[in-house]
VONULUM-397809 format. One record per residue (C-alpha): residue number from 1; residue in three letters; x, y, z. Coordinates in steps of 0.05 Angstrom, whole numbers. Example, Ala and Ser with C-alpha at 12.3 -4.5 7.8 and 13.67 -1.06 7.14 Angstrom:
BEGIN
<pos:1&code:ALA&px:246&py:-90&pz:156>
<pos:2&code:SER&px:273&py:-21&pz:143>
This chain:
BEGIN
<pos:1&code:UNK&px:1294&py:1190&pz:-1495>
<pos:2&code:UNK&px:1219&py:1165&pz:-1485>
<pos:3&code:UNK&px:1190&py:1109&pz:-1529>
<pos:4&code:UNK&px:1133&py:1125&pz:-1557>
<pos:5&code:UNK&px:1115&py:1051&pz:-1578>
<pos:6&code:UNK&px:1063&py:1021&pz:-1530>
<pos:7&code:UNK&px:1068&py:941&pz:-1525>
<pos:8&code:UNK&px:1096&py:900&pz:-1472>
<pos:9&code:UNK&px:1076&py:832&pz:-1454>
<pos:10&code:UNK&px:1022&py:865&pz:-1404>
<pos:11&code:UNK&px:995&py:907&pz:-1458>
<pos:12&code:UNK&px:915&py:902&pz:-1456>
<pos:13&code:UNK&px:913&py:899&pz:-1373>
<pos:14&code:UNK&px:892&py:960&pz:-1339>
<pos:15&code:UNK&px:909&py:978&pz:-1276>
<pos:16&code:UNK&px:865&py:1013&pz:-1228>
<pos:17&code:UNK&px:923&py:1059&pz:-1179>
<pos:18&code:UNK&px:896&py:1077&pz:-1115>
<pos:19&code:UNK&px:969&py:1067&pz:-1080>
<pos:20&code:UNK&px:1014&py:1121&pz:-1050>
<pos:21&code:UNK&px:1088&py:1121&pz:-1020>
<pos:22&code:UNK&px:1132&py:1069&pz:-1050>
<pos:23&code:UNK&px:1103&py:999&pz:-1040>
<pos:24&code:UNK&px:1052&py:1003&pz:-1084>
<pos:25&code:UNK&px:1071&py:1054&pz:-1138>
<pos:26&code:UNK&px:1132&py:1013&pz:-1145>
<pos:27&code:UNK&px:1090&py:948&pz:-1165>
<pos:28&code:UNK&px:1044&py:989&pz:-1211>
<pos:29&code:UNK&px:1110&py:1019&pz:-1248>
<pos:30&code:UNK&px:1142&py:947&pz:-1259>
<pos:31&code:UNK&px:1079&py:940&pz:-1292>
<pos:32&code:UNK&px:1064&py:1001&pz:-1333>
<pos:33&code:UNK&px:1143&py:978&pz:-1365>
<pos:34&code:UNK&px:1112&py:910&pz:-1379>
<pos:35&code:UNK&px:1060&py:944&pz:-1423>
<pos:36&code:UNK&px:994&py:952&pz:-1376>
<pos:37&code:UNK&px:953&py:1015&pz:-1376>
<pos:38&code:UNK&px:959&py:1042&pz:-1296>
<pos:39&code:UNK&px:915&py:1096&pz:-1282>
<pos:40&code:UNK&px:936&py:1137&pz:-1221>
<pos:41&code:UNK&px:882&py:1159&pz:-1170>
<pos:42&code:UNK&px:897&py:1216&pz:-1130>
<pos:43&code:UNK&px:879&py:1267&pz:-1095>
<pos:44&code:UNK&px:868&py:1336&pz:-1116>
<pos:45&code:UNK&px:907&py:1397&pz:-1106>
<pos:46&code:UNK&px:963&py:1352&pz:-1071>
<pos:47&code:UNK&px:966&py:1283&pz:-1104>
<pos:48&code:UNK&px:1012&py:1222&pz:-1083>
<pos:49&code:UNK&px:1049&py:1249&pz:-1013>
<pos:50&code:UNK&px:1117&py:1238&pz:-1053>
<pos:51&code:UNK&px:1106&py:1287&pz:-1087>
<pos:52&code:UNK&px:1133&py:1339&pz:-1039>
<pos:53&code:UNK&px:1185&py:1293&pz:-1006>
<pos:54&code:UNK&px:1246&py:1335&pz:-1030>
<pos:55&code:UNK&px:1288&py:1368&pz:-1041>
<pos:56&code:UNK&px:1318&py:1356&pz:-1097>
<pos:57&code:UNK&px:1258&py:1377&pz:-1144>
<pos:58&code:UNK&px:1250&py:1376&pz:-1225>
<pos:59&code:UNK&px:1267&py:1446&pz:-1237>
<pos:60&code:UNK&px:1217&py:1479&pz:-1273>
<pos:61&code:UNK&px:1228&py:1516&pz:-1335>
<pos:62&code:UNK&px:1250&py:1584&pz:-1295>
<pos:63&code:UNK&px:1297&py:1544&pz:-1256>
<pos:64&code:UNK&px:1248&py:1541&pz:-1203>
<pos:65&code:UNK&px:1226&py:1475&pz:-1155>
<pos:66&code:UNK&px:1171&py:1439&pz:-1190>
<pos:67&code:UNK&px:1118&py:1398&pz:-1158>
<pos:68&code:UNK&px:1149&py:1328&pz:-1178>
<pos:69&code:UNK&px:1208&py:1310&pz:-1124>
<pos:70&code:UNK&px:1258&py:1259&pz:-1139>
<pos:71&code:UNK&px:1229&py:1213&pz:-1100>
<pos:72&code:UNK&px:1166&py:1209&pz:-1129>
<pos:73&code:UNK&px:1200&py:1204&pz:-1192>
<pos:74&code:UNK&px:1238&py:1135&pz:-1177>
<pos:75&code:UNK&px:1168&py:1098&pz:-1170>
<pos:76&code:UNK&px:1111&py:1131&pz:-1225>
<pos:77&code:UNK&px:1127&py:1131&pz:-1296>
<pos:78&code:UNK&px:1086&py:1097&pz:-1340>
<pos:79&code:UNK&px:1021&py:1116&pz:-1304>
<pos:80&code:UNK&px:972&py:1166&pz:-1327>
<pos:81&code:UNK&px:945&py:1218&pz:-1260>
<pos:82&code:UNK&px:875&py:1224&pz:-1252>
<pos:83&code:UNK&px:855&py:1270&pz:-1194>
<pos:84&code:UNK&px:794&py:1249&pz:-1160>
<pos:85&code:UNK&px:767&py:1257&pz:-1092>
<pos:86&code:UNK&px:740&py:1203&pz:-1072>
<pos:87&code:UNK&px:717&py:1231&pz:-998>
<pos:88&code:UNK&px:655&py:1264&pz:-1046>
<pos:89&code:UNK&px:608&py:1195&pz:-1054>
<pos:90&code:UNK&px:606&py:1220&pz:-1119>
<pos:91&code:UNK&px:681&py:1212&pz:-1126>
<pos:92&code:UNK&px:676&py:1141&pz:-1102>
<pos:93&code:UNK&px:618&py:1126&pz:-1155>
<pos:94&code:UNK&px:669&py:1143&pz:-1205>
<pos:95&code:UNK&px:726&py:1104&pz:-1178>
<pos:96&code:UNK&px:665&py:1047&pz:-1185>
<pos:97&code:UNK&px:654&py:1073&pz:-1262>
<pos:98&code:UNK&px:732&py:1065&pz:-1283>
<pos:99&code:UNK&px:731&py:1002&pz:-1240>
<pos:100&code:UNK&px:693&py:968&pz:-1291>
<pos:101&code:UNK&px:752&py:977&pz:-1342>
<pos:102&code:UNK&px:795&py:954&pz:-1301>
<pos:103&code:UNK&px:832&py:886&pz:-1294>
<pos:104&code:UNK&px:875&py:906&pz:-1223>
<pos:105&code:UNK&px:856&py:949&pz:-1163>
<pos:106&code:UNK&px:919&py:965&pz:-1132>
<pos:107&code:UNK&px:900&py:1005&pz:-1054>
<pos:108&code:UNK&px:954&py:1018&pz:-997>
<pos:109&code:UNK&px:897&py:1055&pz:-952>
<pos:110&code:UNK&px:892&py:1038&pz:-872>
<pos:111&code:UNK&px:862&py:974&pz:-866>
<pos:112&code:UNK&px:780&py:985&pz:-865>
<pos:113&code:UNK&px:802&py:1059&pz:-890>
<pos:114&code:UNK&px:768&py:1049&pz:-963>
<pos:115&code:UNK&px:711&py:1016&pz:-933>
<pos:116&code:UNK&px:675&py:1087&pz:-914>
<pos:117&code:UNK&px:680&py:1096&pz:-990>
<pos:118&code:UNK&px:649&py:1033&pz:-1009>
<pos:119&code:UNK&px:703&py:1014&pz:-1041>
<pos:120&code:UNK&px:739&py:952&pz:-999>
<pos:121&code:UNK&px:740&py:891&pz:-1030>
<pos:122&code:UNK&px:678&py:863&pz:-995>
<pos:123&code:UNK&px:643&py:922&pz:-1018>
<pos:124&code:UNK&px:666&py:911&pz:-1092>
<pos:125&code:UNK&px:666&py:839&pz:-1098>
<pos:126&code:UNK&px:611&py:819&pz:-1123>
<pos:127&code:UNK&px:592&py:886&pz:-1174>
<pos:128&code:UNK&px:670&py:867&pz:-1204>
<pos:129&code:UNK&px:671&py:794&pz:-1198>
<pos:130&code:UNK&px:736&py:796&pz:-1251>
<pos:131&code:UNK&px:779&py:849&pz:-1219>
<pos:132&code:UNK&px:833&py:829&pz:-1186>
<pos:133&code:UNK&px:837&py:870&pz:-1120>
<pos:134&code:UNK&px:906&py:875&pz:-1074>
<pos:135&code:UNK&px:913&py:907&pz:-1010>
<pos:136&code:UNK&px:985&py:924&pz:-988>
<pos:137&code:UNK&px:981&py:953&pz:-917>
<pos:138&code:UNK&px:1033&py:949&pz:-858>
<pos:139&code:UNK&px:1020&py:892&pz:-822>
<pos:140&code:UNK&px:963&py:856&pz:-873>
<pos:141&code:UNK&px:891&py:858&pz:-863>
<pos:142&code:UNK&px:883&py:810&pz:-798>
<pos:143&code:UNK&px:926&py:806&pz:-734>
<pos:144&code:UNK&px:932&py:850&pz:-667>
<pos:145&code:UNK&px:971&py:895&pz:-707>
<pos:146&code:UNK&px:930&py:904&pz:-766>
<pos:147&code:UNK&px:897&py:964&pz:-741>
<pos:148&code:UNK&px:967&py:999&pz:-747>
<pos:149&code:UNK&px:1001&py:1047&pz:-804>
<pos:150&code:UNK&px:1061&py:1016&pz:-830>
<pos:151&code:UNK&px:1114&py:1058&pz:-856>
<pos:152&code:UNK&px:1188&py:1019&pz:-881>
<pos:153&code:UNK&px:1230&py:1041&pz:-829>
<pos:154&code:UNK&px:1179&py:1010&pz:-780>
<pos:155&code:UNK&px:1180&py:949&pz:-823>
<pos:156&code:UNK&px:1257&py:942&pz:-812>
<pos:157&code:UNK&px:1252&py:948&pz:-746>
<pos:158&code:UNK&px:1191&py:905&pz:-725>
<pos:159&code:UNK&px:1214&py:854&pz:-775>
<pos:160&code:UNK&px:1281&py:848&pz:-742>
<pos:161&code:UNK&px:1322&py:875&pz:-800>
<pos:162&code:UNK&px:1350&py:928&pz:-760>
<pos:163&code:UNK&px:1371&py:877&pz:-701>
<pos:164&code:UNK&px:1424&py:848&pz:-764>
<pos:165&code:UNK&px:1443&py:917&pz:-797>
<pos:166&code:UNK&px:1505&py:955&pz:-763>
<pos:167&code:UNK&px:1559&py:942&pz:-729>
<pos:168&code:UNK&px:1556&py:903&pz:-667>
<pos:169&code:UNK&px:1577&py:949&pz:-620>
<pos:170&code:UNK&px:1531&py:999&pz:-653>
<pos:171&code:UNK&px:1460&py:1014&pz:-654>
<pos:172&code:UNK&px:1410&py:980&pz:-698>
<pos:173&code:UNK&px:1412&py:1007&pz:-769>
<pos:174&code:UNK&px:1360&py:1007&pz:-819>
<pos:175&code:UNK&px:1376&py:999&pz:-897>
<pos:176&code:UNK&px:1393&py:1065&pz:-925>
<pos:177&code:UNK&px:1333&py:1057&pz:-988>
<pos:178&code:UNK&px:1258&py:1043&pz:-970>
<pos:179&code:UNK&px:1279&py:966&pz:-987>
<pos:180&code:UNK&px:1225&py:946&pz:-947>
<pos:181&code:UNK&px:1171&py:981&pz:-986>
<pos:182&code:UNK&px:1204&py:960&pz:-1054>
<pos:183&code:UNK&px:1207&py:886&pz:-1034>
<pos:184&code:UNK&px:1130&py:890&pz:-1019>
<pos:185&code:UNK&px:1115&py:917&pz:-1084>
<pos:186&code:UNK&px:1152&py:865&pz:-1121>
<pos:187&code:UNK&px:1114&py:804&pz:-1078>
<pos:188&code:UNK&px:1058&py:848&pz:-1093>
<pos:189&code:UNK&px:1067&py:837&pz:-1165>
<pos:190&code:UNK&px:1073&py:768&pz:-1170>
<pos:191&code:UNK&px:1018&py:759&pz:-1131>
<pos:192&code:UNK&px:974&py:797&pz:-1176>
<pos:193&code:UNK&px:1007&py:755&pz:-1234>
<pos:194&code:UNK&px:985&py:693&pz:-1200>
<pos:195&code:UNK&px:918&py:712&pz:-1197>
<pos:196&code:UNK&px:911&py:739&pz:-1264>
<pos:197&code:UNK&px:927&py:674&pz:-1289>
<pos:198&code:UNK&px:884&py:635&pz:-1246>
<pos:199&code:UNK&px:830&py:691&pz:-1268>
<pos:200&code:UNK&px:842&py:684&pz:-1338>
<pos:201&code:UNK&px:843&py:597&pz:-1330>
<pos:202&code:UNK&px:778&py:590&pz:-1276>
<pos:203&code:UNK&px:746&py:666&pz:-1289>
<pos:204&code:UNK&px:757&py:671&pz:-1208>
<pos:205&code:UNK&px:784&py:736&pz:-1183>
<pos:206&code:UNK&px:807&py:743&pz:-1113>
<pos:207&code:UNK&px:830&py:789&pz:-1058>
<pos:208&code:UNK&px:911&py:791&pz:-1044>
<pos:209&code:UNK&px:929&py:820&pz:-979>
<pos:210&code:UNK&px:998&py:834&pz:-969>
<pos:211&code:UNK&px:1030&py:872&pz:-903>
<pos:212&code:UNK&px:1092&py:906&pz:-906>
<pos:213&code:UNK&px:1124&py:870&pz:-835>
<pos:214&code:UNK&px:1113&py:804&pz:-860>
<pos:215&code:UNK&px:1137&py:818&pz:-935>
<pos:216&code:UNK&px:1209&py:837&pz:-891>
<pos:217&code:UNK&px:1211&py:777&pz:-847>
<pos:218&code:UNK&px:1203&py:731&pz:-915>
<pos:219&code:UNK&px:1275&py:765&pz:-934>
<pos:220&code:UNK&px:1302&py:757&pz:-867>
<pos:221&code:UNK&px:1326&py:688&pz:-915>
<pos:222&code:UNK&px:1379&py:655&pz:-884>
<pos:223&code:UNK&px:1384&py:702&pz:-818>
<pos:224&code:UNK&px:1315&py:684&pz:-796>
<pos:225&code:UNK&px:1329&py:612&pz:-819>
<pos:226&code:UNK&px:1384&py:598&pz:-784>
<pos:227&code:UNK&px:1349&py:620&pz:-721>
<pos:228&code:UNK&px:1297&py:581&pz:-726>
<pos:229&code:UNK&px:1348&py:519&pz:-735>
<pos:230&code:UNK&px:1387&py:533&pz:-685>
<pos:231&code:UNK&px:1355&py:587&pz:-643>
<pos:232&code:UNK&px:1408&py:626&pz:-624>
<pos:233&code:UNK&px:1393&py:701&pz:-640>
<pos:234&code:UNK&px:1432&py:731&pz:-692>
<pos:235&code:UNK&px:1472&py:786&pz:-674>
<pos:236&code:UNK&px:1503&py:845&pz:-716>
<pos:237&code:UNK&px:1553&py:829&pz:-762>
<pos:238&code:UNK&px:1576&py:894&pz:-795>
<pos:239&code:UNK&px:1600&py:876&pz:-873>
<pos:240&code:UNK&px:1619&py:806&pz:-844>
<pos:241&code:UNK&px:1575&py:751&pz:-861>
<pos:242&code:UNK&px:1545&py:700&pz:-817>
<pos:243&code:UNK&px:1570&py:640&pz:-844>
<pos:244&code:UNK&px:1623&py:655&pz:-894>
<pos:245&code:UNK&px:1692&py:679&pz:-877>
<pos:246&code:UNK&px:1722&py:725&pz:-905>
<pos:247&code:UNK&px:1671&py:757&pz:-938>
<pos:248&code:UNK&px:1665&py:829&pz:-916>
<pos:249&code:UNK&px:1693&py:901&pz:-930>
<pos:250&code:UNK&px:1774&py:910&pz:-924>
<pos:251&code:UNK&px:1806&py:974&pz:-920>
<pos:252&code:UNK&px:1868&py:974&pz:-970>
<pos:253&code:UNK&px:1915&py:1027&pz:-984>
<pos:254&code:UNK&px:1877&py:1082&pz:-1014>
<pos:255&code:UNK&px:1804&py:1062&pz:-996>
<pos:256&code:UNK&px:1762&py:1000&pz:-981>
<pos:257&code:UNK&px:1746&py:933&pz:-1023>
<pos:258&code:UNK&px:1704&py:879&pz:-1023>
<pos:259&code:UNK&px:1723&py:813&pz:-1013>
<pos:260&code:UNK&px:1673&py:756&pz:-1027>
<pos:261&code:UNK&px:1712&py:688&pz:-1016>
<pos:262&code:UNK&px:1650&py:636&pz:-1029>
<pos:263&code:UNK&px:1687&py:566&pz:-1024>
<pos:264&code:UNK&px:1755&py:537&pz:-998>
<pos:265&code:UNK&px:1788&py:541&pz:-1066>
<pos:266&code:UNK&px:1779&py:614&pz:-1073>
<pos:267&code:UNK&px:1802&py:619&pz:-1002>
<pos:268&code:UNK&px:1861&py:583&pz:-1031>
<pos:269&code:UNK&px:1878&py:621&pz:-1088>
<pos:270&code:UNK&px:1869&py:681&pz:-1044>
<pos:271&code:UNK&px:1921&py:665&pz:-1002>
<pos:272&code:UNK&px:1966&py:646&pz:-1055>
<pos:273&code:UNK&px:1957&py:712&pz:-1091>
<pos:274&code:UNK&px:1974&py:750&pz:-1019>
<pos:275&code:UNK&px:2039&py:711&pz:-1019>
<pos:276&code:UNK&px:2015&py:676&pz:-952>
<pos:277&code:UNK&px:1996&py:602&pz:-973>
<pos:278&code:UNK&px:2005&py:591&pz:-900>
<pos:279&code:UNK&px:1938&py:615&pz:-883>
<pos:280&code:UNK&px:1909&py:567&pz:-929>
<pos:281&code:UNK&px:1946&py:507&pz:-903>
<pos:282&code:UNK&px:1943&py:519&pz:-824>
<pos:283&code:UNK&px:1885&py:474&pz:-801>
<pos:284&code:UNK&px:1855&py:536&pz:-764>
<pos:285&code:UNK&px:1834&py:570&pz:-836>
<pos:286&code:UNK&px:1830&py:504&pz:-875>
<pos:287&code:UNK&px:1755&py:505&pz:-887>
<pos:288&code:UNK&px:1703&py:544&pz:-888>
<pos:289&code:UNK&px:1679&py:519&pz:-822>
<pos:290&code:UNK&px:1746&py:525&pz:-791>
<pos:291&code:UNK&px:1750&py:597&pz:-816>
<pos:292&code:UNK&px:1689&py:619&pz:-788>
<pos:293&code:UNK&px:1699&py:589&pz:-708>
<pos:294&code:UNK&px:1775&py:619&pz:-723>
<pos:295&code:UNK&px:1754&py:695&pz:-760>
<pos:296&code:UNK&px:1764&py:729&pz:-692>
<pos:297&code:UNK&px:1844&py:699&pz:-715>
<pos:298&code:UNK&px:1842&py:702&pz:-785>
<pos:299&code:UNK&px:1813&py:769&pz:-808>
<pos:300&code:UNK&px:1850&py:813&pz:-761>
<pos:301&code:UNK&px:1913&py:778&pz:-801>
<pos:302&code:UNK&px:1875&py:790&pz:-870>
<pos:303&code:UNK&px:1866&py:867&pz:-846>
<pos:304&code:UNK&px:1943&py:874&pz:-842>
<pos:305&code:UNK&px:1958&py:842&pz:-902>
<pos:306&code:UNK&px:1911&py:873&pz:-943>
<pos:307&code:UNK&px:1926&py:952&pz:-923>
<pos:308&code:UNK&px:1998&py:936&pz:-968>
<pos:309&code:UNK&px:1960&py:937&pz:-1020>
<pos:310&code:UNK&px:1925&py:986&pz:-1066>
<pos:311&code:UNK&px:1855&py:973&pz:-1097>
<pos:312&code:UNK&px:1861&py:980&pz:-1167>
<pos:313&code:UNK&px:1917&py:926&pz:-1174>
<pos:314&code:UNK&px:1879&py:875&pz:-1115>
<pos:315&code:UNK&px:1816&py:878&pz:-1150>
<pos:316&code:UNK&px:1848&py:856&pz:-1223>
<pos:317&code:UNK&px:1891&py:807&pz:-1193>
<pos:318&code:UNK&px:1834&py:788&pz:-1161>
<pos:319&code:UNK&px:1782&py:783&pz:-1220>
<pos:320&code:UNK&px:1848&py:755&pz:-1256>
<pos:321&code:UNK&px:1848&py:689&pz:-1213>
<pos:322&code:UNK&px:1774&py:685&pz:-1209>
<pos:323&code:UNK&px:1761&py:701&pz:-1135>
<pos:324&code:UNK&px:1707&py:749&pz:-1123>
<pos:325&code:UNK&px:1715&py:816&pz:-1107>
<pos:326&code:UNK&px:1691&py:892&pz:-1120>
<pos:327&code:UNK&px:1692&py:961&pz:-1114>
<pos:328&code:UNK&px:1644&py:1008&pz:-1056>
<pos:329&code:UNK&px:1623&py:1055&pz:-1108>
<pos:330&code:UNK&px:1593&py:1122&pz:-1094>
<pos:331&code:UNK&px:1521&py:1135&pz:-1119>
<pos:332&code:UNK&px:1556&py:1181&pz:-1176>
<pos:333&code:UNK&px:1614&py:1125&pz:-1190>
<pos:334&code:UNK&px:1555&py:1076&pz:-1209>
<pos:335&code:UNK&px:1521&py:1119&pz:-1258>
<pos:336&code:UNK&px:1590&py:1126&pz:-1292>
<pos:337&code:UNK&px:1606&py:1056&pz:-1298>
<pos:338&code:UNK&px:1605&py:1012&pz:-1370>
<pos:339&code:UNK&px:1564&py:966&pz:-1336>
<pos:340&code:UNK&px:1510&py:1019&pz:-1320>
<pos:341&code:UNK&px:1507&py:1039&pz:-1397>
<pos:342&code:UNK&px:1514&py:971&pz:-1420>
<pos:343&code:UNK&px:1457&py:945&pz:-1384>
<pos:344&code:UNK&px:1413&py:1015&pz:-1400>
<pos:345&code:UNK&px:1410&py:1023&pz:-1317>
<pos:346&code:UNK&px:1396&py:1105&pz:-1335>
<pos:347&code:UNK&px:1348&py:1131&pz:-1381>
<pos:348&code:UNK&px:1327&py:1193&pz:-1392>
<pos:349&code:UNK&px:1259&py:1207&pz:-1414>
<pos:350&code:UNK&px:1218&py:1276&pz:-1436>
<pos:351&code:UNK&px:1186&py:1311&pz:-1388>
<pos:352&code:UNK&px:1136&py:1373&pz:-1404>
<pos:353&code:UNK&px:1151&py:1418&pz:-1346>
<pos:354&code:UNK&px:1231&py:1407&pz:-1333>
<pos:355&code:UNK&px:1279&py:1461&pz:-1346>
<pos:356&code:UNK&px:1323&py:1410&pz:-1386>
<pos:357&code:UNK&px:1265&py:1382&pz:-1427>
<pos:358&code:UNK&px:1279&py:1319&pz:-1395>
<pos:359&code:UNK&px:1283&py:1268&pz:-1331>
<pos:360&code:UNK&px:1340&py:1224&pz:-1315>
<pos:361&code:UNK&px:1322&py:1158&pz:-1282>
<pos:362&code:UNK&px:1332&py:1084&pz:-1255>
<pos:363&code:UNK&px:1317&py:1037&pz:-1319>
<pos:364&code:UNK&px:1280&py:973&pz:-1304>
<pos:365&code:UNK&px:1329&py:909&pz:-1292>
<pos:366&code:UNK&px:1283&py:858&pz:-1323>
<pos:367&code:UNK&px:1310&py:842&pz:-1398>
<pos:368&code:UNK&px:1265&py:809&pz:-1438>
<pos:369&code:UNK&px:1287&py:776&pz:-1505>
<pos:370&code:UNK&px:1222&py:783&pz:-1534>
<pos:371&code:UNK&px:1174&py:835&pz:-1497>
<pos:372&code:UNK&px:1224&py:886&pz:-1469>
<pos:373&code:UNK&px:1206&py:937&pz:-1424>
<pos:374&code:UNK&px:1185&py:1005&pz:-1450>
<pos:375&code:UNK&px:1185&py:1079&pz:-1428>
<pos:376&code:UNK&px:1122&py:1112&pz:-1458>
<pos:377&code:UNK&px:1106&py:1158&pz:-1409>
<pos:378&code:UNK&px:1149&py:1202&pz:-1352>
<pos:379&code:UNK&px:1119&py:1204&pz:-1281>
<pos:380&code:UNK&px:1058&py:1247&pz:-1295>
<pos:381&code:UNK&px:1036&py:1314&pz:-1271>
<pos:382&code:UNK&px:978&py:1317&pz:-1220>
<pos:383&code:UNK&px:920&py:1300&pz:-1257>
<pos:384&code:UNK&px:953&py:1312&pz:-1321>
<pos:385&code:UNK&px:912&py:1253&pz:-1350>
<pos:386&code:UNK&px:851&py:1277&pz:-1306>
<pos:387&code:UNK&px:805&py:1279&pz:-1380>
<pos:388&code:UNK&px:845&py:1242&pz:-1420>
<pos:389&code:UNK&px:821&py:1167&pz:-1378>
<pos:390&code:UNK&px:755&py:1203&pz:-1359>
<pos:391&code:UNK&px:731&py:1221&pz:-1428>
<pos:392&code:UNK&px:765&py:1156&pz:-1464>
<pos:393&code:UNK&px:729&py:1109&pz:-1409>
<pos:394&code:UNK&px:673&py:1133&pz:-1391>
<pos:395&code:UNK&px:657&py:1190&pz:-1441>
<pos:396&code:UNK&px:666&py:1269&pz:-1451>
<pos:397&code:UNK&px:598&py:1279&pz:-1417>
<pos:398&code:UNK&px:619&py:1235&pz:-1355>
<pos:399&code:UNK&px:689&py:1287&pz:-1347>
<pos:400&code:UNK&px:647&py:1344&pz:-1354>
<pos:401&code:UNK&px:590&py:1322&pz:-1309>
<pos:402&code:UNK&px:653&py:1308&pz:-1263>
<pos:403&code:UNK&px:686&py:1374&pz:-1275>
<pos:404&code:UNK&px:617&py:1415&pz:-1254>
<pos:405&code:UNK&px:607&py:1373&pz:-1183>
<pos:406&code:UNK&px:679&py:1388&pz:-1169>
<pos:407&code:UNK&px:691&py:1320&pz:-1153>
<pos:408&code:UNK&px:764&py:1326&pz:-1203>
<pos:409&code:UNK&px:822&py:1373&pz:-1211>
C-alpha cells in the first residue's frame, strides 16, 4: 500500500509540471519517487489529455468509469494537480508566483506555444535566474522541423525505428509502448540532473531543450552505428539480430522461446545440448562471423531441431548449461512471475475515488541501497491539490483571490 514517509534523495527540489502525454510526466514521476515535490499544472475541467485515453478506467466507487484512465495512471503518481488556466494572463501571473518556489520547470508545449503566456524561457530567464527550465518538444526547439507537433509514433517513424521493427517482408512496425516518449523523459531527466548540479556548483541555471526525433535516433545504438560505418541501410530483421546468430525467437513444441547465443562457446554448448555437435564443428557455423554470412543455412536447421522439443525442459537445460535463453511471456504471465514480486515490479497504492480503495501499478526499477524510491502519493485527481500548493505557497488569500477571478478549478 502507499508510503506515507516523504524522503528520497530529491527531497527539498520542487518541480514546476507544465508537461502532458508521456514524455514529460514520465520524467517528473521518476522524480516525484526520488523524493521531489512535482506540482502538476493543468487545465481545468479536462486536465492532462491522458486522462480520457481509455478504456480501461479506475472504476469509481458505483462501479462506474472514473476520470483517471490507465494510461494516465502509468506516468503521474507522486505529483500533486493544480488546475490553472493559464490562457487568463492572470493564470500565467500565477504560474510566475509558484515559479519562484520552484527549482525545475518541466513544459512539453509547441515550440513558441508558452511564449503568448510569457512564460518561455526567454521570457522567464532573467525574473528566475535559478530555475532550471526544460523544453521537451518533437523535434527540439531549432531546425526546419521544429515548427512541428511530435507525437511517438511519428518519432518511430521519422527516426527510422520503424524501418528496423517487423519482419522483412512486412510493413514497418512501430514498438508496441510509447518507448519513444519514455526514452525522452528519461534523457530528460538526466539532463535536468546535470544542470542542477552545475546550478547548485556555479549558481548558473540554464535552458535544456530536448526533441522527441532526436532522443529516438540516439537509441537507434548499434543500428544507426553500423550504418554510418558501413553505410549499407539496415533492413528488417524480425526477432533476428543484426550481428549475432542465433539470437532470435524459435518456435518449439508447445509455443515459442528465446534463444540468445552471445559468444562461440555458448554456440558450442548449444549444440552439444541439441545432440548435434556437428553444427558447432562444421566451419560454416564455427564463429560468430561464419554464423551470421551462413544463418540463411544454419537457422532453418536450428528451426527443425528445435520444434522436438518442448519449452519447459529446453529452457532449464538451457539455464542448466549457462546459455541464455527465456520465456515470451504474456502481459498477465509477467505480473505472476517471482521475479516481478521479488523485485516489487507491482505496487498497489490507495486511491480516494476507486471502487477497490486502491490502484495497481508499474513500481520504479531504480533500487537504491540508501535513498529508495517511495510511493507517497497515487496519480492525483484533477486539481485535487488545486489549494493545498496554492494556499501552502503563496498563501490562503492568494487561492481565494484565485478562486473569485476563476482563473482555478
Amino acid at each position: 500500500m502507499t508510503t506515507q514517509t516523504k524522503t528520497g534523495p530529491l527531497n527539498g527540489i520542487r518541480v514546476l509540471d507544465l508537461t502532458r502525454i508521456l514524455a514529460g510526466p514520465t520524467c517528473t514521476q521518476l522524480f516525484g519517487d526520488l523524493g521531489a515535490d512535482i506540482i502538476k499544472i493543468e487545465r481545468p475541467l479536462s486536465g492532462d489529455d491522458t486522462r480520457t485515453w481509455g478504456p480501461p478506467f479506475v472504476k469509481d466507487e458505483h462501479g462506474n468509469d472514473s476520470r483517471e484512465s490507465a494510461y494516465y495512471l502509468c506516468a503521474n503518481r507522486n505529483k500533486r494537480s493544480v488546475a490553472i488556466d493559464i490562457s487568463d494572463p492572470k493564470g500565467a501571473a500565477l504560474i510566475k508566483q509558484l515559479a519562484q518556489h520552484c527549482d525545475i520547470l518541466i513544459e512539453n508545449f509547441k515550440v513558441g506555444g508558452l511564449k503568448k503566456y510569457g512564460l518561455d524561457y526567454a521570457s522567464l530567464k532573467d525574473e528566475f535566474p535559478n530555475l532550471i527550465y526544460c523544453s521537451i518538444s518533437g523535434f527540439g526547439q531549432t531546425g526546419p522541423n521544429a515548427h512541428k507537433a511530435g507525437y511517438d509514433l511519428m518519432a518511430q517513424g521519422y527516426g527510422g525505428m520503424m524501418s528496423l521493427t517487423g519482419e522483412p517482408d512486412g510493413e514497418p512496425m512501430k514498438v508496441a509502448v510509447g518507448v519513444a516518449d519514455v526514452v525522452c523523459g528519461m534523457y530528460a531527466s538526466t539532463a535536468i540532473l546535470a544542470a542542477l548540479r552545475h546550478r547548485d556548483l556555479t549558481g548558473q541555471s540554464q535552458h535544456i531543450d530536448l526533441g522527441l526525433v532526436d532522443t529516438q535516433i540516439s537509441w537507434l545504438i548499434n543500428a544507426g552505428t553500423n550504418y554510418l560505418t558501413d553505410h549499407q541501410p539496415p533492413k528488417r530483421q524480425g526477432n533476428q539480430h543484426a550481428n549475432i546468430v542465433p539470437y532470435q525467437v524459435f518456435k518449439v513444441s508447445d509455443g515459442h522461446i528465446i534463444v540468445a547465443v552471445g559468444n562461440d562457446g555458448q554456440y558450442q554448448r548449444f549444440c552439444q545440448l541439441l545432440d548435434h555437435p556437428q553444427l558447432a564443428t562444421d566451419k560454416r557455423f564455427a564463429t560468430n562471423r561464419a554464423r551470421l554470412e551462413n544463418k540463411e543455412i544454419l537457422v532453418p536447421l536450428l528451426k527443425d531441431i528445435l520444434l522436438g522439443w518442448e519449452k519447459h525442459d529446453l529452457l532449464k537445460k538451457m539455464d542448466d548449461n549457462g546459455i541464455p535463453a527465456g520465456p515470451i511471456n504474456t502481459v498477465p504471465e509477467v505480473f505472476e512471475t517471482d521475479q516481478v514480486k521479488a523485485r516489487d515490479m507491482k505496487i498497489t497504492m490507495d486511491h480516494p475515488t476507486a471502487q477497490s480503495g486502491s490502484v495497481d501499478l508499474i513500481g520504479n526499477p531504480l533500487k537504491l541501497s540508501e535513498t529508495p524510491v517511495q510511493y507517497n502519493r497515487p496519480p492525483p485527481l484533477l486539481g485535487e491539490h488545486t489549494k493545498e500548493v496554492l494556499s501552502e505557497l503563496l498563501g490562503p488569500e492568494t487561492y481565494r483571490k484565485a478562486k473569485a477571478d476563476n482563473i482555478i478549478d
